[in-house]
C-alpha positions as CSV (number, residue, x, y, z in Angstrom):
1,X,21.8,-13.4,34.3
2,X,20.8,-16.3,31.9
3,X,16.9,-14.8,32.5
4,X,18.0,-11.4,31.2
5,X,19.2,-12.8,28.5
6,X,16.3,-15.3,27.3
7,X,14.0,-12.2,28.3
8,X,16.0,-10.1,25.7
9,X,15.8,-12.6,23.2
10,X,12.3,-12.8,23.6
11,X,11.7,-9.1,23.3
12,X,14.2,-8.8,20.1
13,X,12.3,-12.0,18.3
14,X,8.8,-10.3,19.0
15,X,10.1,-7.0,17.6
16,X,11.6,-8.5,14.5
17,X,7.9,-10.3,13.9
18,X,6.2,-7.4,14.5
19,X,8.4,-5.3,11.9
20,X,8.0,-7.8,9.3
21,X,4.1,-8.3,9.9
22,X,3.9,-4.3,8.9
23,X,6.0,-4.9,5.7
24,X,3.6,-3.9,3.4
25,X,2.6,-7.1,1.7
26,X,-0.4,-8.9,2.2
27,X,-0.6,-12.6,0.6
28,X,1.9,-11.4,-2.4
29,X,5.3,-9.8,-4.0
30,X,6.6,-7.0,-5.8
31,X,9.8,-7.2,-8.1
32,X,11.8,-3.8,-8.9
33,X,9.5,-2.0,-6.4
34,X,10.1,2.3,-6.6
35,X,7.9,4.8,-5.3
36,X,8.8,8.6,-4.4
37,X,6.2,10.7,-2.3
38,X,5.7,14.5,-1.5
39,X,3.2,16.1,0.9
40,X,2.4,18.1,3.8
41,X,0.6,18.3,7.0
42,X,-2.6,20.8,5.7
43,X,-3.5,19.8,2.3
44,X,-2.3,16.3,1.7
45,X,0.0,15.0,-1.0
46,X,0.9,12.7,-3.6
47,X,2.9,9.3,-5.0
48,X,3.8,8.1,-8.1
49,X,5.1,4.5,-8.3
50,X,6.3,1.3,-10.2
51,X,6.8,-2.1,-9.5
52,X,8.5,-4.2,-12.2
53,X,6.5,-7.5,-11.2
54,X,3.4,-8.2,-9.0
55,X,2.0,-11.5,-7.7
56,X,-0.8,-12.5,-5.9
57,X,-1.9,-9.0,-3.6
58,X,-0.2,-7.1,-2.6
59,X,-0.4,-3.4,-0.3
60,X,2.1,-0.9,-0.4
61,X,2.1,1.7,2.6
62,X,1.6,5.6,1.5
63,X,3.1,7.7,4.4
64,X,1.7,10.9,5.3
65,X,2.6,14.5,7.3
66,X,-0.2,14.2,9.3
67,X,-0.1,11.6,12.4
68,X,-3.4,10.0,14.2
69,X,-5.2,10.0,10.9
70,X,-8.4,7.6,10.9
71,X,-8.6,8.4,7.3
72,X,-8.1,10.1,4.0
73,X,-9.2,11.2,0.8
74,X,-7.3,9.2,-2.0
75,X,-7.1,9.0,-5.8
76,X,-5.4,6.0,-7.5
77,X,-4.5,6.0,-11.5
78,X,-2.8,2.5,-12.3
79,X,-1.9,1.2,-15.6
80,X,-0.3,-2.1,-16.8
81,X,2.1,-3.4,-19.3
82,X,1.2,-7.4,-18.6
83,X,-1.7,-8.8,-17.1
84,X,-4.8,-7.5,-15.4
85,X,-4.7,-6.1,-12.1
86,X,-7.3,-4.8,-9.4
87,X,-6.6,-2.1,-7.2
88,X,-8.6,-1.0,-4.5
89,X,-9.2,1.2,-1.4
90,X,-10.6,0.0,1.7
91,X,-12.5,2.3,3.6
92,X,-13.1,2.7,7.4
93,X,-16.2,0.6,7.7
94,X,-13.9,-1.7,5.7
95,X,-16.3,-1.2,2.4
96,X,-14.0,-1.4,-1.1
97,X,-13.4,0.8,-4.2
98,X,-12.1,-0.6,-6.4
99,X,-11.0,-1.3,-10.9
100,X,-9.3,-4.0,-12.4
101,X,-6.6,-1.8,-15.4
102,X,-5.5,-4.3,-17.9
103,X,-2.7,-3.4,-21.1
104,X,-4.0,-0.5,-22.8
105,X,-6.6,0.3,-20.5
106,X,-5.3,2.1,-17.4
107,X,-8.2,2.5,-14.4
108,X,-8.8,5.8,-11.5
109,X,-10.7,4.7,-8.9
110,X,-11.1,7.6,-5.3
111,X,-13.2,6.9,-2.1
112,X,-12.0,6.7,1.1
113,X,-8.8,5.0,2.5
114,X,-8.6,3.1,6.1
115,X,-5.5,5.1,8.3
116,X,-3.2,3.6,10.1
117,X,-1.2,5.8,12.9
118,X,0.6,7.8,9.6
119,X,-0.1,5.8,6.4
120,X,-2.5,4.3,4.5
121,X,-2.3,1.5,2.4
122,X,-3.4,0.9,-1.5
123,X,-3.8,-2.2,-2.2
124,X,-3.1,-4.2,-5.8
125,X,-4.2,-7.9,-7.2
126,X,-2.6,-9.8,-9.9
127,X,-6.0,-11.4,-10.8
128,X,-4.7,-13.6,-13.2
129,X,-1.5,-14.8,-11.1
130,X,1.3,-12.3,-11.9
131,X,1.3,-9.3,-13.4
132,X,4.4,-7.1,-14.8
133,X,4.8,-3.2,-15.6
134,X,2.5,-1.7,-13.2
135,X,2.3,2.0,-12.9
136,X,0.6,4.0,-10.4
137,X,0.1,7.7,-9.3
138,X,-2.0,8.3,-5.6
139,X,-3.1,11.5,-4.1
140,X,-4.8,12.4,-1.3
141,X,-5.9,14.7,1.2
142,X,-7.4,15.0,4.7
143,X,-10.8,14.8,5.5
């Protein structure tokens, strides 16, 4: 009986790691973080989004209709209110598109995004620290 029980343990600890490894985040943090999405299985679809505060890099996860993807077809129009930021796709054969928007001079970059089971992920850099008031729209569609 005690076995069971450090085997369950076990299993529940590993589970919780593995959730919070696919978070989202990479090696920052977002503040005041919304995001609302709309798309289907044949054509694709599309996300607009805000997060209050951004430091350091971070990746948020776009989910999409369509499951086994390898990749997809994106478009990402970011602004900023504070600080400049870089945002970037990274590609299958794990090349990067990417623009750095600052205040007053908001950036659309489009290439090719990496899959991941049913998401993909756009990825955003405070490049000077933190950043606040950043804006985005994505869409995509299947290759």
């Amino acid at each position: 009986m005690n076995g069971k029980k450090i085997l369950l343990w076990f299993v529940l600890a590993t589970l919780v790691a593995s959730l919070m490894s696919c978070s989202g985040g990479t090696s920052g943090s977002v503040s005041g973080k919304r995001m609302s999405c709309s798309g289907d299985s044949l054509e694709g679809g599309s996300c607009k989004g805000r997060f209050k505060k951004l430091s350091g890099t971070y990746s948020t996860d776009i989910e999409v209709s369509r499951s086994a993807i390898h990749s997809v077809n994106a478009e990402v129009t970011a602004s900023v209110e504070d600080g400049p930021v870089r945002v970037y796709l990274v590609a299958p054969d794990g090349t990067e598109t990417s623009a750095a928007a600052r205040p007053g001079s908001p950036v659309t970059i489009s290439g090719p995004a990496r899959g991941h089971i049913d998401e993909f992920r756009v990825y955003f850099e405070a490049l000077e620290g933190t950043a606040s008031g950043v804006n985005f729209t994505v869409s995509y569609t299947y290759p």
